[in-house]
C-alpha positions as CSV (number, residue, x, y, z in Angstrom):
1,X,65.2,-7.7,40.3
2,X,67.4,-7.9,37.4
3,X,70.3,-10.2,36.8
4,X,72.9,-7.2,37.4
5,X,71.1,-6.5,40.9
6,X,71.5,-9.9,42.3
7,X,72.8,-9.8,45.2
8,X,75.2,-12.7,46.4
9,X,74.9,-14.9,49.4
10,X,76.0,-13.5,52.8
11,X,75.9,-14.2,56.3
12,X,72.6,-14.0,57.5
13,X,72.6,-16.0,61.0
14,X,70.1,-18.2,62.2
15,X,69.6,-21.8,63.4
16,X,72.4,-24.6,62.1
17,X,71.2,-27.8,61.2
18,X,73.7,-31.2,61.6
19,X,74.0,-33.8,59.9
20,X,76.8,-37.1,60.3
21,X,79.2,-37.5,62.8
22,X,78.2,-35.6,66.1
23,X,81.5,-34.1,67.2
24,X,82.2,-33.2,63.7
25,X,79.2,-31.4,63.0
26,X,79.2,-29.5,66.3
27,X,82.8,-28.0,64.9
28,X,81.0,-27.1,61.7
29,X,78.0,-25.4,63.8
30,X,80.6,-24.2,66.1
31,X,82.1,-22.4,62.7
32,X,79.2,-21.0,61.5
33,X,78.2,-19.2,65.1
34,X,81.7,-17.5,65.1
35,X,81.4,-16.0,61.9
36,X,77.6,-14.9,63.1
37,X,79.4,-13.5,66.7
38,X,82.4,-11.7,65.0
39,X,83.0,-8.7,62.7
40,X,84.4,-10.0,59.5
41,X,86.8,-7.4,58.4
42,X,88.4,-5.6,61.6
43,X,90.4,-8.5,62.8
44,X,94.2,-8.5,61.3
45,X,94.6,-8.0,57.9
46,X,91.3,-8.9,56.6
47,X,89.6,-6.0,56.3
48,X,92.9,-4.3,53.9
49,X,91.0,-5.2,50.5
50,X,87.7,-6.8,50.0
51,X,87.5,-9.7,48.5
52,X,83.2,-10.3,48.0
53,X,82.0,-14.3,48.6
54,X,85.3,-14.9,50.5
55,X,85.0,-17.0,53.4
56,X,84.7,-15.4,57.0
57,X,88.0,-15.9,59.4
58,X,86.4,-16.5,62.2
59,X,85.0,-19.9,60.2
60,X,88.5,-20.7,59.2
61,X,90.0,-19.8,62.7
62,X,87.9,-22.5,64.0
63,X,88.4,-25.2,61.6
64,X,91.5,-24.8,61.4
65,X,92.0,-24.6,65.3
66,X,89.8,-28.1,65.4
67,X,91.9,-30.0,62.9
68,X,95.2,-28.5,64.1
69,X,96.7,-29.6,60.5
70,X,100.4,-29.0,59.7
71,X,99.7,-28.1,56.0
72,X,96.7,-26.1,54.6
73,X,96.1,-25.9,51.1
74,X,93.3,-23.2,49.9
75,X,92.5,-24.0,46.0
76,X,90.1,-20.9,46.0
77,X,92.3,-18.8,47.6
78,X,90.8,-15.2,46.8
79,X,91.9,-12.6,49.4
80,X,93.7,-15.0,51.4
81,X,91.6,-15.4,54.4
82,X,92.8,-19.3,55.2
83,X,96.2,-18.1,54.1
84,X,96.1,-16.1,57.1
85,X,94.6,-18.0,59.8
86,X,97.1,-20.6,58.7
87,X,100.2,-18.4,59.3
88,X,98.3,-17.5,62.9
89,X,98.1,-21.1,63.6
90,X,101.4,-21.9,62.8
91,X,100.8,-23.8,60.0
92,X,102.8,-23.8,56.5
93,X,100.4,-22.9,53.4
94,X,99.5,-22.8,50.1
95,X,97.0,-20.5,47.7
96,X,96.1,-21.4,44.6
97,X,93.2,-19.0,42.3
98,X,92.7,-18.6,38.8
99,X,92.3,-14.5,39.0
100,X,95.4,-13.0,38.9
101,X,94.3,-10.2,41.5
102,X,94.1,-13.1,44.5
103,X,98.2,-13.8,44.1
104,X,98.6,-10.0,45.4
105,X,95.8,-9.9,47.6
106,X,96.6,-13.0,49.3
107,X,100.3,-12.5,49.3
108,X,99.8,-8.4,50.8
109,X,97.3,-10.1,53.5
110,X,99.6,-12.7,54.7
111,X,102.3,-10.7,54.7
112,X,103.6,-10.1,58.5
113,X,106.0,-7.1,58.2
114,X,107.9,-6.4,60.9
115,X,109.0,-2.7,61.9
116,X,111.7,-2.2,59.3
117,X,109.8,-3.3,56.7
118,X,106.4,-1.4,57.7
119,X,108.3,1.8,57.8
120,X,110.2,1.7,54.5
121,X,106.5,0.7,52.8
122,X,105.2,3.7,54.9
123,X,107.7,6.0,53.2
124,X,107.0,4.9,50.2
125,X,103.5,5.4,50.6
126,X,103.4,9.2,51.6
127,X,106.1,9.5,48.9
128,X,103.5,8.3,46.5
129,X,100.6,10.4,48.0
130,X,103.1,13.6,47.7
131,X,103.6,13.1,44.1
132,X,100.3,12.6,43.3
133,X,99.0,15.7,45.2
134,X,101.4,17.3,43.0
135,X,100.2,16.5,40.0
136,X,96.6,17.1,40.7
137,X,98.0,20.4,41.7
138,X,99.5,21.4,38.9
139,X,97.2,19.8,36.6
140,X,100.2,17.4,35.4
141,X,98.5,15.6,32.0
142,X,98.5,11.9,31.8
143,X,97.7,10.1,29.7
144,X,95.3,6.4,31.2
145,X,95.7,3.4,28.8
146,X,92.6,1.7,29.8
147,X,90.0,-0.6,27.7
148,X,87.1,1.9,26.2
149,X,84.5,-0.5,27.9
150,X,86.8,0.9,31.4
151,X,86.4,4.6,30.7
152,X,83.1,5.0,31.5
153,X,83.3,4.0,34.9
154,X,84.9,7.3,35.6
155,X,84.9,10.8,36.5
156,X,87.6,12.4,34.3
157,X,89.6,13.9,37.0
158,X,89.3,10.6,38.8
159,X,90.8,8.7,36.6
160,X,93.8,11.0,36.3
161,X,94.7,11.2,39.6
162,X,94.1,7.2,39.8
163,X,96.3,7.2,36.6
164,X,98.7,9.5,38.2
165,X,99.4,7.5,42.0
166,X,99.5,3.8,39.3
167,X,102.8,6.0,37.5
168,X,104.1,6.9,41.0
169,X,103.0,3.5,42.4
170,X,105.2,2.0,38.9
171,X,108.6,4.2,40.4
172,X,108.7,2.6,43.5
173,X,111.9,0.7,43.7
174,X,111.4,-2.0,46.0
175,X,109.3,-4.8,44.5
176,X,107.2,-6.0,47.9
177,X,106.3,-2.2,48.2
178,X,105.1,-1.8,44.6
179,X,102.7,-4.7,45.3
180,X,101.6,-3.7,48.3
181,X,100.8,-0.3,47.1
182,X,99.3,-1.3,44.2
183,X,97.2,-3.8,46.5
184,X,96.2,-0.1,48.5
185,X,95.4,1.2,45.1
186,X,93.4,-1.7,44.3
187,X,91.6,-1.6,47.1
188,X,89.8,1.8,46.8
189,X,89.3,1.6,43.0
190,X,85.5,0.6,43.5
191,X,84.8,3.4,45.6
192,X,86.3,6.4,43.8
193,X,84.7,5.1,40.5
194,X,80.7,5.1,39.4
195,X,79.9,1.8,40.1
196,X,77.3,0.9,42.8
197,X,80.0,-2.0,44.5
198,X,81.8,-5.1,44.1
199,X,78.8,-7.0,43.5
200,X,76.5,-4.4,41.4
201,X,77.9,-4.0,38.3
202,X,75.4,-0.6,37.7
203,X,76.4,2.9,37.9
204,X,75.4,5.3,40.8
205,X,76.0,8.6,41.3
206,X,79.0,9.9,43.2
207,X,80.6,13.0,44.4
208,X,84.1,12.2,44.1
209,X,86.1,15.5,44.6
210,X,89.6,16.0,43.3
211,X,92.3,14.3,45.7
212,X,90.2,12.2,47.2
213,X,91.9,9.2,45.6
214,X,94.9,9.9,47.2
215,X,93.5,10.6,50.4
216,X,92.1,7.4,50.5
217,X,95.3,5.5,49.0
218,X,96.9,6.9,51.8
219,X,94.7,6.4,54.4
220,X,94.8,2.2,53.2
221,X,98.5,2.3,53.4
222,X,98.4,3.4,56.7
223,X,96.1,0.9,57.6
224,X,98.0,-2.0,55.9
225,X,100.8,-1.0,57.9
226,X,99.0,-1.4,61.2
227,X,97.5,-4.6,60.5
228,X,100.9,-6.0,59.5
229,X,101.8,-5.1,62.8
230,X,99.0,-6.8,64.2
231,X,100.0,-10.0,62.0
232,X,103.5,-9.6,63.1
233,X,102.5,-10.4,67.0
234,X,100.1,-13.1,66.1
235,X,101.8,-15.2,63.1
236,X,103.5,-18.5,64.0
237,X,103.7,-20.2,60.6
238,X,106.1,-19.0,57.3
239,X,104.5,-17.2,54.3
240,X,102.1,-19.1,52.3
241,X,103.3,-20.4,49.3
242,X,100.8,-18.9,46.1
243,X,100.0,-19.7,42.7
244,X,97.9,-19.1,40.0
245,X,96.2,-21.4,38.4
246,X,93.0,-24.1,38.1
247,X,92.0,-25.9,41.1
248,X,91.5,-29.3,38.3
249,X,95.5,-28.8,37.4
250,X,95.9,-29.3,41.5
251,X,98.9,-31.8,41.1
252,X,100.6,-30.2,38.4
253,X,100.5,-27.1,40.1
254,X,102.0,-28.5,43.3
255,X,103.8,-31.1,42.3
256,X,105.2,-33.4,45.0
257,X,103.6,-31.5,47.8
258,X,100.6,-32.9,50.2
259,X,98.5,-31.7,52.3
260,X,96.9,-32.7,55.5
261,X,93.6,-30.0,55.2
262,X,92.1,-28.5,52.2
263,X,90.4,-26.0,53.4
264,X,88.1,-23.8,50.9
265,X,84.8,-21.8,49.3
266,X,84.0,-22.7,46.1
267,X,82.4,-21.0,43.8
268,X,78.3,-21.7,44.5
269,X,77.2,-22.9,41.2
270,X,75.0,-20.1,38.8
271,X,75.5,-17.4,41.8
272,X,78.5,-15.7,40.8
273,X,80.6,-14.0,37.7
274,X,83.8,-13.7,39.8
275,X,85.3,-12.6,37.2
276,X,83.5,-9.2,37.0
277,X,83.4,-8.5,40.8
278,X,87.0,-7.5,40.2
279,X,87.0,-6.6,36.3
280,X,88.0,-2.8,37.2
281,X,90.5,-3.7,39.1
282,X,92.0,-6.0,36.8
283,X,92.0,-3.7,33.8
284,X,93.6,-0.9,36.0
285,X,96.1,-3.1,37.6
286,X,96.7,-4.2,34.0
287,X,96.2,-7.9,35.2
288,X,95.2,-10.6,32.5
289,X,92.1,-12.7,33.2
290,X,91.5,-14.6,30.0
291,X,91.9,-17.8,31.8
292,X,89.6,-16.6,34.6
293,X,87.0,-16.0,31.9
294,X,87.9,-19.1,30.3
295,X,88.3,-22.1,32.8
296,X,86.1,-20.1,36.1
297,X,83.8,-23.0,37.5
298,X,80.2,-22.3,38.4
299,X,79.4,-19.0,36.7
300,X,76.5,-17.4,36.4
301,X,76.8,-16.4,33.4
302,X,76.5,-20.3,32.5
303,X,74.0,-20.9,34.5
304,X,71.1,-21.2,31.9
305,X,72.4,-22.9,29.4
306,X,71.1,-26.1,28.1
307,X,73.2,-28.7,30.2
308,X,74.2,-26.1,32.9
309,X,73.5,-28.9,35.2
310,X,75.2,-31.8,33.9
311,X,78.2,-29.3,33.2
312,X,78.5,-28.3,37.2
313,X,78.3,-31.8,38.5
314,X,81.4,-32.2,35.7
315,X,83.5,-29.4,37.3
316,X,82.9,-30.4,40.9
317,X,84.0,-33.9,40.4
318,X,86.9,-32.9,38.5
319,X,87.5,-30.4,41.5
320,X,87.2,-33.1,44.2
321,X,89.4,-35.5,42.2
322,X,92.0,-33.3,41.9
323,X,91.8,-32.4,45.7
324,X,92.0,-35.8,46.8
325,X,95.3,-36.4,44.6
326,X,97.2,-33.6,46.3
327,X,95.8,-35.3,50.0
328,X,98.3,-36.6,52.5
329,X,97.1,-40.1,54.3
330,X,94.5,-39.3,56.3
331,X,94.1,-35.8,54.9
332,X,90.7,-34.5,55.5
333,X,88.8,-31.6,53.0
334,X,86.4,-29.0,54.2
335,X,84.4,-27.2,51.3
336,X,82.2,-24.3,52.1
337,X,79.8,-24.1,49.6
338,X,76.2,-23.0,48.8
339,X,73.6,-24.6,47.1
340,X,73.8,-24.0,43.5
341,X,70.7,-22.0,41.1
342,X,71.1,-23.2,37.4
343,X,68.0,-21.8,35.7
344,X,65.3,-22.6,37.0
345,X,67.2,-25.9,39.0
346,X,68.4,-25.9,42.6
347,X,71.2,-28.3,43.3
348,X,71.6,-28.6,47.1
349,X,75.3,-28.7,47.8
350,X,75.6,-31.7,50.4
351,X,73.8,-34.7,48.3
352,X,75.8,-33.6,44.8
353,X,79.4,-33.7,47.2
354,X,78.3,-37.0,49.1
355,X,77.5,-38.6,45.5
356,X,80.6,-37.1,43.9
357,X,83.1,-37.8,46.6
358,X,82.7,-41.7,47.1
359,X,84.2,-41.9,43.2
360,X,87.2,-40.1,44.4
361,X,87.4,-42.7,48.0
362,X,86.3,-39.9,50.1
363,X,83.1,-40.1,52.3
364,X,81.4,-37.3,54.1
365,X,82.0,-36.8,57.6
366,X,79.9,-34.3,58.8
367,X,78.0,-31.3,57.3
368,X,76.1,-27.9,59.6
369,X,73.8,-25.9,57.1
370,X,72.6,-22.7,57.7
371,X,69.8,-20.7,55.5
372,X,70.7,-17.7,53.6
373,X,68.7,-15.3,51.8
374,X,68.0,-15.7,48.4
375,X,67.4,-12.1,46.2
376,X,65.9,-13.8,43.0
377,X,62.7,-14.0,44.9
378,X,63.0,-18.2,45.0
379,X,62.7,-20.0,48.1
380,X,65.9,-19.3,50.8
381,X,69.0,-21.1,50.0
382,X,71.6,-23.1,52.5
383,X,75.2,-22.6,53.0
384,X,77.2,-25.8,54.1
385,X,80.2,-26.6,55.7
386,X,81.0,-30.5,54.5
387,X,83.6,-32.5,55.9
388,X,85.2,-34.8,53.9
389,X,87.6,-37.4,54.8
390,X,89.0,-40.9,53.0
391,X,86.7,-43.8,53.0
């Protein structure tokens, strides 16, 4: 398999194994079975834009529901999912991601509309789809500023009528709206264009007819709006608070703030290019990801370089030192992470986090590991939940 069809880790079930404290790592195990039992999109507003490697709610439900923190901090924030099962908890939050795509995501997702609010987005919505019904109609002529490496990845009359809903999208005069359509937009971009999926940066053939972009914008926005209804019933806690930036600038970022729960997935070392599971949606959104490119930790692309190794035990411990500055007292971390593939090395997460932590004063509490598929053909690799609290 070639290094464009790797496919990433995903949840694949099975036995967990426990390590350190007992009650701890029963949580953890506890974690990992929920996200085996549960569907991990139709629940809320997880399922309104996919996010791929993100971590399952039902993981962060319980966590979250075992620590009972007061503030949650997620430094790979992506779509949002802690975000959200903070704001269900009742908890007050914070996001932090280097791709500029996970501000909106996160901040559509933990959104909670209520019925004011859902209807005026609504209107906007079928507004949009109207125009842009029009205008493939009538054969309106646009004109796409996009990248030439972008173009390819589309149908010509697809990207017209994405171009045209992006220029009715851009008319929309409430700001929150314009996000959140733009989020809908987003969303569906993958689909409607030629390549295989998030994850498989190949093209495939696809039938898309004319105004089935809109259809499908549509059809997300009506979705959106009935999961914020769903949000609206279950949140306890305010919006999250979101940024976008490095997880290694943590205290600049957040300045006097602390936390009493970092809860986050960070990249698995040599698995992932993050940057390219969302590189048409950042173009179309006309988001810049130079500092994605730049600073992202763990990337595959990296992976076999001389030193790759050496360089990833580098960017976790600058991670976990700037996660324990940002800690209330007794603040506890919980990193899901998967064991990391750098050539031809495997780096099991839990030893390299145990070694790292102690020169930070934190000490591993408790870890549950559970085996996941590996597609380069090597031997299976583990997922880990590791608990980390102050020596």
């Amino acid at each position: 398999m070639s290094d464009e069809e790797k496919r990433p880790l995903s949840q694949g079930g099975g036995p967990v194994r426990r390590e350190g404290d007992a009650g701890g790592a029963s949580v953890l195990a506890r974690a990992f079975r929920a996200a085996d039992r549960e569907d991990p999109l139709d629940t809320l507003t997880h399922g309104v834009h996919s996010w791929p490697a993100g971590m399952h709610w039902a993981m962060a439900r319980t966590v979250l529901e075992a620590i009972a923190p007061k503030r949650v901090l997620d430094p790979f924030c992506g779509g949002g999912t802690v975000l959200v099962e903070a704001r269900v908890l009742g908890a007050k939050s914070a996001g932090v991601d280097l791709n500029p795509l996970s501000k909106r995501v996160a901040k559509v997702r933990a959104d909670a509309r209520d019925a004011v609010g859902r209807s005026r987005f609504l209107a906007a919505a079928h507004a949009v789809a109207e125009a842009s019904e029009a205008r493939v109609r009538e054969r309106v002529p646009i004109r796409v500023d996009l990248p030439d490496r972008e173009l390819r990845w589309y149908d010509v009359h697809v990207l017209k009528e994405l171009g045209g809903l992006r220029e009715e999208i851009r008319a929309v005069p409430d700001r929150d709206d314009r996000v959140a359509l733009a989020v809908c937009l987003s969303s569906i971009l993958v689909k409607v264009s030629k390549q295989r999926s998030d994850t498989v940066e190949v093209e495939a053939k696809k039938r898309i007819r004319k105004g089935l972009s809109t259809e499908l914008f549509l059809r997300k926005a009506k979705e959106l709006a009935e999961r914020w209804a769903a949000l609206h019933q279950a949140a306890e806690g305010p919006p999250p608070l979101l940024f976008e930036g490095d997880v290694r600038r943590l205290p600049r970022i957040l300045g006097s703030k602390r936390m009493d729960l970092i809860l986050t997935s960070p990249p698995y070392g040599g698995t992932y290019d993050y940057a390219a599971h969302h590189a048409r949606r950042i173009a179309f959104l006309d988001l810049d990801d130079r500092k994605l490119r730049r600073l992202e930790i763990g990337a595959r692309r990296e992976s076999r370089r001389a030193g790759a190794a050496d360089a990833w035990d580098r960017e976790v411990d600058e991670m976990l030192e700037a996660m324990r500055a940002v800690l209330r007292p007794h603040g506890q971390i919980v990193l899901l992470m998967g064991d990391a593939q750098l050539g031809r090395e495997r780096v099991p997460a839990p030893p390299q986090i145990a070694y790292l932590s102690q020169r930070h004063g934190l000490a591993v509490h408790a870890v549950a590991s559970q085996r996941r598929p590996d597609w380069t053909g090597e031997r299976p690799r583990e997922e880990h939940l590791i608990w980390l609290k102050l020596a």
